[in-house]
N, C-alpha and C positions, 0 to 999 in steps of 0.2 A: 472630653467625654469618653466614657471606657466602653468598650465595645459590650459590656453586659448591659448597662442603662442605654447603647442604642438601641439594641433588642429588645430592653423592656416597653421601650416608646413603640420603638415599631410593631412590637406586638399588642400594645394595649390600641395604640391609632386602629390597627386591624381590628379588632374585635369591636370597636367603637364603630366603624364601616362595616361590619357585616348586622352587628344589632340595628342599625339605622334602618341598613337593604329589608331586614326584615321588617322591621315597623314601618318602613311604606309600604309593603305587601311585594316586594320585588321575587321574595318566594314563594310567594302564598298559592292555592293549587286552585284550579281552573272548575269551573261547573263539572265538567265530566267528571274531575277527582274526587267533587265531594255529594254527588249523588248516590243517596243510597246513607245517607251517613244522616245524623243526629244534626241540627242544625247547632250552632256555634253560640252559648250562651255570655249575653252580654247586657249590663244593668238596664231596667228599662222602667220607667214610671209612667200613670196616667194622668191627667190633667189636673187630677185635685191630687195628684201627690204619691196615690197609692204604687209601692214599687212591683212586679212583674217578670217572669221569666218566661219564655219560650216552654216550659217546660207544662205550664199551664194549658195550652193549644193542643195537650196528646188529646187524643179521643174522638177527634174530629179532623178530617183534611183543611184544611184553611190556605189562605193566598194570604201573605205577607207582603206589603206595597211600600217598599222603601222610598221617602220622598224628601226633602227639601225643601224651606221656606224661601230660599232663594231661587228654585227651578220653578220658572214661569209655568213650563209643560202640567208639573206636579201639583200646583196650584190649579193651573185651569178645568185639571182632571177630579181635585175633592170638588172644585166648585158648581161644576156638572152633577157630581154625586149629589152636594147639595141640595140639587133642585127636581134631583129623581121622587119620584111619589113612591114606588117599587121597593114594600120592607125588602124584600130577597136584595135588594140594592148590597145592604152588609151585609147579610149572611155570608160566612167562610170569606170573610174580606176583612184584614187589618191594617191599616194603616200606622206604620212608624215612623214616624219625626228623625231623621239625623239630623239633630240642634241641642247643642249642649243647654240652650235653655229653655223650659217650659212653656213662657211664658209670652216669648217671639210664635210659639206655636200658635198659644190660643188666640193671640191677636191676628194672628196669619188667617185662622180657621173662622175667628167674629166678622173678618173682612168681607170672606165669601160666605156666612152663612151654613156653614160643614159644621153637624151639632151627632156624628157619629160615633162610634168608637175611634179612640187614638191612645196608642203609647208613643214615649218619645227614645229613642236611643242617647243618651245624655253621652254618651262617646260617641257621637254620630261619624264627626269627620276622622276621627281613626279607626272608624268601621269600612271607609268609602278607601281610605287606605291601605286597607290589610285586605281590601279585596273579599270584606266578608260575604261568607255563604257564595264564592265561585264570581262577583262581582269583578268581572276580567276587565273590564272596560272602566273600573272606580267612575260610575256614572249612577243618574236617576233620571226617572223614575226607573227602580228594577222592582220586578214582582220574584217572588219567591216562594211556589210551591212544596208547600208540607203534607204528608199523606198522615192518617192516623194517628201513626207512629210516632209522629214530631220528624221524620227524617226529609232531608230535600229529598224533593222527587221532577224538578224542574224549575228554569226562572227563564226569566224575560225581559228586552230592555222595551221602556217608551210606555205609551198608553196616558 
């Protein structure tokens, strides 16, 4: 092997190692970094299908509620909402699905009886990855305040 095709391995291995670090979020910047900023647009569809951007929510502040059909917490927390009487219950309140499928959602949501608004993030688990929107912890439930503007203005884990 000629010392230019080592280099070439070694330099593509690298570059193959650093695209990785970054697709699991190993760079990605922390809540502090990204306050104040435009929240991070990523495909999003509603129940019957309709698709969805962030970019929809300017004009009003709203709470973004990242959740999981596998986080027990996240489930117990729509299934409370469910049972609220309280319309302000959603007001400025959205819940999105990280589940690449639809349809794991609605049966998740017919279980407890949760009949609110929901979009679902169809890249959910490479969102929880990349640390979206200051997600330091790649955990849920995170809430994720947006002001007006569509910019974060704060998040939070649990609930």
């Amino acid at each position: 092997m000629t010392r230019t095709t080592f280099a070439g391995i070694a330099i593509t291995g690298m570059a193959g190692a650093l695209l990785l670090a970054f697709r699991l979020g190993l760079f990605a910047p922390s809540l502090a970094q990204v306050e104040g900023t435009p929240i991070p647009q990523t495909p999003l569809v509603d129940l019957a299908g309709h698709k969805h951007t962030f970019g929809e929510l300017r004009g009003q502040p709203v709470t973004l509620y990242f959740w999981a059909t596998w986080c027990s917490p996240c489930v117990s927390h729509l299934a409370h909402l469910a049972r609220s009487t309280d319309p302000a219950a959603f007001k400025s309140w959205l819940p999105v699905a990280l589940e690449d499928d639809p349809q794991v959602v609605a049966t998740t949501l017919q279980k407890v009886g949760y009949r609110g608004p929901m979009w679902v993030a169809t890249d959910g688990m490479s969102l929880l990855q990349r640390r979206f929107a200051g997600n330091d912890k790649r955990a849920v439930p995170f809430e994720v305040r947006l002001d007006a503007a569509g910019n974060i203005s704060g998040a939070k884990y649990g609930e």
